[in-house]
C-alpha positions as CSV (number, residue, x, y, z in Angstrom):
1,X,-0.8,-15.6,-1.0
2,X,-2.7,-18.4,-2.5
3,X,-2.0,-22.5,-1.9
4,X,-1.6,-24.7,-4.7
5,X,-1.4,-29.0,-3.9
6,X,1.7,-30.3,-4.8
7,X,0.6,-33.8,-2.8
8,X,-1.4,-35.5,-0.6
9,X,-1.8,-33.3,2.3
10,X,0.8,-31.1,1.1
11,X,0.4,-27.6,-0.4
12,X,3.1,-24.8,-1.7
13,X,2.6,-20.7,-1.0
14,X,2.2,-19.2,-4.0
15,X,2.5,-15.3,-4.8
16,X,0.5,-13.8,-7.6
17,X,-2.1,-14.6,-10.0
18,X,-1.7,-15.4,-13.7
19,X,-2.7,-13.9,-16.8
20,X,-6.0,-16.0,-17.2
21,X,-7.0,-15.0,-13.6
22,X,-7.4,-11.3,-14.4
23,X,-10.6,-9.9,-15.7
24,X,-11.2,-5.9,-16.2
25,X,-13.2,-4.3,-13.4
26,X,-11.9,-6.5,-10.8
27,X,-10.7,-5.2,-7.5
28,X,-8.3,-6.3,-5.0
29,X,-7.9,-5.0,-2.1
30,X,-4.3,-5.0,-0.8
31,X,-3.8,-6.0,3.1
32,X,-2.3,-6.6,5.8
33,X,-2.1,-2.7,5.9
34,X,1.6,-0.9,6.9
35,X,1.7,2.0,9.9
36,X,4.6,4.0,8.5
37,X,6.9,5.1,11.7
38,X,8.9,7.8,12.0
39,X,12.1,5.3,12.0
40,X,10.8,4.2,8.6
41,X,10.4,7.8,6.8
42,X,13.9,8.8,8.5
43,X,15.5,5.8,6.8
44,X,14.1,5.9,3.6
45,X,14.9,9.7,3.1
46,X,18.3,9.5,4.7
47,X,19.0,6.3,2.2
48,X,17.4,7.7,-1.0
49,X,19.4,11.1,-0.5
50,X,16.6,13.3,0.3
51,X,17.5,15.5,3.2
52,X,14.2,17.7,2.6
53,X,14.2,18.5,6.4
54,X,10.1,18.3,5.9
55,X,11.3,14.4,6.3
56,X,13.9,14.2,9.0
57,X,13.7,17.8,10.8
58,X,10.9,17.8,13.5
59,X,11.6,21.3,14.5
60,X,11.5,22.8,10.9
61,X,8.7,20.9,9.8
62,X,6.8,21.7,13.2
63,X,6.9,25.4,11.7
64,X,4.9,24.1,8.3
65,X,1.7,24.6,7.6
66,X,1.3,20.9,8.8
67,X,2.7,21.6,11.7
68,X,4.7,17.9,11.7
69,X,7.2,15.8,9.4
70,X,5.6,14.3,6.6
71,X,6.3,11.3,5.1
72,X,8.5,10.9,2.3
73,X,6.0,10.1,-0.7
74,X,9.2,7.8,-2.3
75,X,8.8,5.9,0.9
76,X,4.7,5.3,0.4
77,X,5.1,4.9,-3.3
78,X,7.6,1.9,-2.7
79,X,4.9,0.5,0.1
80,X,2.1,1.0,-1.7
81,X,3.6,-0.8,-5.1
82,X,4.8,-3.6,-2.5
83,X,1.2,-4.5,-1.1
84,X,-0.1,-4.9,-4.8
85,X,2.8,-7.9,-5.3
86,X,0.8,-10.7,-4.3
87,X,-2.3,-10.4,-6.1
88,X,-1.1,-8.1,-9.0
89,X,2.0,-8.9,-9.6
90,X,3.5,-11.9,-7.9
91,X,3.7,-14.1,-11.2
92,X,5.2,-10.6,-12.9
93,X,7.6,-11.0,-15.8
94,X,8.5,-7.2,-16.0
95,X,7.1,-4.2,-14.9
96,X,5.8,-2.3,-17.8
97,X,5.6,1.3,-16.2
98,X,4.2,3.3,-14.6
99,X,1.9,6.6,-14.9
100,X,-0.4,9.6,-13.5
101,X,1.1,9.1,-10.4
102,X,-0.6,11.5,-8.2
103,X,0.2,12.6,-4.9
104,X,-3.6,13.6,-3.0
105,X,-2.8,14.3,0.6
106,X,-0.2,14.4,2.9
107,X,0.9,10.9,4.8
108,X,2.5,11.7,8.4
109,X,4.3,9.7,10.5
110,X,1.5,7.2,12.6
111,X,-0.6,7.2,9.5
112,X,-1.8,3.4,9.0
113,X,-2.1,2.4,4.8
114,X,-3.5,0.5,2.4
115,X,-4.1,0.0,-1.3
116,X,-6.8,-1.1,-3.8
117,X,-6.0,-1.7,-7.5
118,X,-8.2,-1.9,-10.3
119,X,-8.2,-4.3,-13.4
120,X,-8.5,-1.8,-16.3
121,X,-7.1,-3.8,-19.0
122,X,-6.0,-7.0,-20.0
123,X,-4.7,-8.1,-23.0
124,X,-2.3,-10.6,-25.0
125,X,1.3,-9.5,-25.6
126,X,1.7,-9.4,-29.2
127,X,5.4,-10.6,-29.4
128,X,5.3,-12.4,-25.9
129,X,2.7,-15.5,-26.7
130,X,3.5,-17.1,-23.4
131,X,2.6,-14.1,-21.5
132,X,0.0,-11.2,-21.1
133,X,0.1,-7.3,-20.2
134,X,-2.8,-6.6,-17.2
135,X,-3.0,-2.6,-16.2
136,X,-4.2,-1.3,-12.9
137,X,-5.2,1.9,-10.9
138,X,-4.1,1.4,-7.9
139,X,-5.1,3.7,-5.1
140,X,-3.7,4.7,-1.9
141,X,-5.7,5.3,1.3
142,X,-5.0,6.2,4.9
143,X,-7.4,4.1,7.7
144,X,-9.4,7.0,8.2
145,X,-10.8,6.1,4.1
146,X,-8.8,9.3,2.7
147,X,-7.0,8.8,-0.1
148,X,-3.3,9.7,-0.7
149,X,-1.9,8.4,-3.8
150,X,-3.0,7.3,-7.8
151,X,-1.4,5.5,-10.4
152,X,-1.8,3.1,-12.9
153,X,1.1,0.7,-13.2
154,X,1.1,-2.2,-16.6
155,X,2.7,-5.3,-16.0
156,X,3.6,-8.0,-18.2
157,X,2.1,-11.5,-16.4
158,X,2.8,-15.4,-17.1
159,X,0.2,-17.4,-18.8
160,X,-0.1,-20.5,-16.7
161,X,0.7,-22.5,-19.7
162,X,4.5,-20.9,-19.7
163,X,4.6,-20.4,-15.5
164,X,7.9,-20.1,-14.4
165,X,7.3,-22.2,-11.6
166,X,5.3,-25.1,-13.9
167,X,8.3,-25.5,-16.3
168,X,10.8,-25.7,-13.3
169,X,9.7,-28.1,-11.2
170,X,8.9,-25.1,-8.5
C-alpha cells in the first residue's frame, strides 16, 4: 500500500496504482505471503458447496496418491487474485476477465504462497477516455519456488486525471 500527502506531516494509505503507473514487462511481486490451514480449505469447500472429500476427508484423501487433503484450488485462486489487489488492482474500475487459468501442482494444507504478476499489456480504453485496460500473468508459487497456478487476468484501471478518490475529496 503506497502513502500519498494530504498535509503537513500527514499522509493517506492508498491501494493500487493507476493507469499511467503501469508499463509492460513490469513485475510485482505480491507479499506478505498466506500459509493456507486446514481450517481455511475446510471452510472454503464447505461454503462454496464442494464436498469433494479430497478437501474435507482426511481419511479418504490419506488413501490418494497424495497421500493427504489437498487444497481446494477455488480457495488459492481467490488468495492468489487477492495478493495482486494492491499493486494490480487497487484503483480497479472492473475486472475485465480472466483466462488460461492453469492449475500446475497440487497445494496442501501447511503450504505457504505467493504470487508475481506480469505487465503484458497496457492500453487506452477506446470508449472509457478516463480510464485504461492493463493485462497480467500472474503466477502462483509455493515457498519452496514451485509453481502452482497461471493466469492472465485484464482489468480496467483509473487514469489519475479521473481517480475516484481525486474527484471525491478521498
Amino acid at each position: 500500500m503506497g502513502l500519498r500527502k494530504i498535509g503537513e506531516n500527514r499522509y493517506r494509505g492508498e491501494i493500487g496504482l493507476y493507469f499511467e503507473d503501469f508499463k509492460v514487462g513490469d513485475y510485482f511481486e505480491h507479499r506478505p505471503g498466506r500459509t493456507i490451514t486446514e481450517t481455511d480449505n475446510i471452510q472454503f469447500s464447505l461454503m462454496t458447496m464442494n464436498y469433494h472429500p479430497m478437501h474435507c476427508d482426511v481419511a479418504y484423501a490419506s488413501k490418494s496418491e497424495f497421500g493427504q487433503l489437498l487444497v481446494n484450488s477455488g480457495l488459492t485462486l481467490a488468495i492468489v487474485l487477492g495478493m495482486t489487489v494492491p499493486e494490480v488492482s487497487g484503483k480497479a474500475v472492473a475486472n475485465l476477465g480472466w483466462k488460461e487459468i492453469r492449475l500446475t501442482a497440487p497445494v496442501f494444507v501447511g503450504d505457504t504462497i505467493y504470487a508475481e504478476s506480469e505487465v503484458l499489456e497496457v492500453r487506452e480504453s477506446r470508449s472509457r477516455p478516463g480510464q485504461g485496460i492493463v493485462t497480467v500473468r500472474t503466477i502462483g508459487k509455493k515457498a519452496d519456488g514451485t509453481e502452482f497456478m497461471s493466469f492472465i487476468r485484464s482489468a480496467l484501471i483509473q487514469k489519475r486525471s479521473h481517480s475516484i478518490e481525486e474527484s471525491a475529496g478521498y
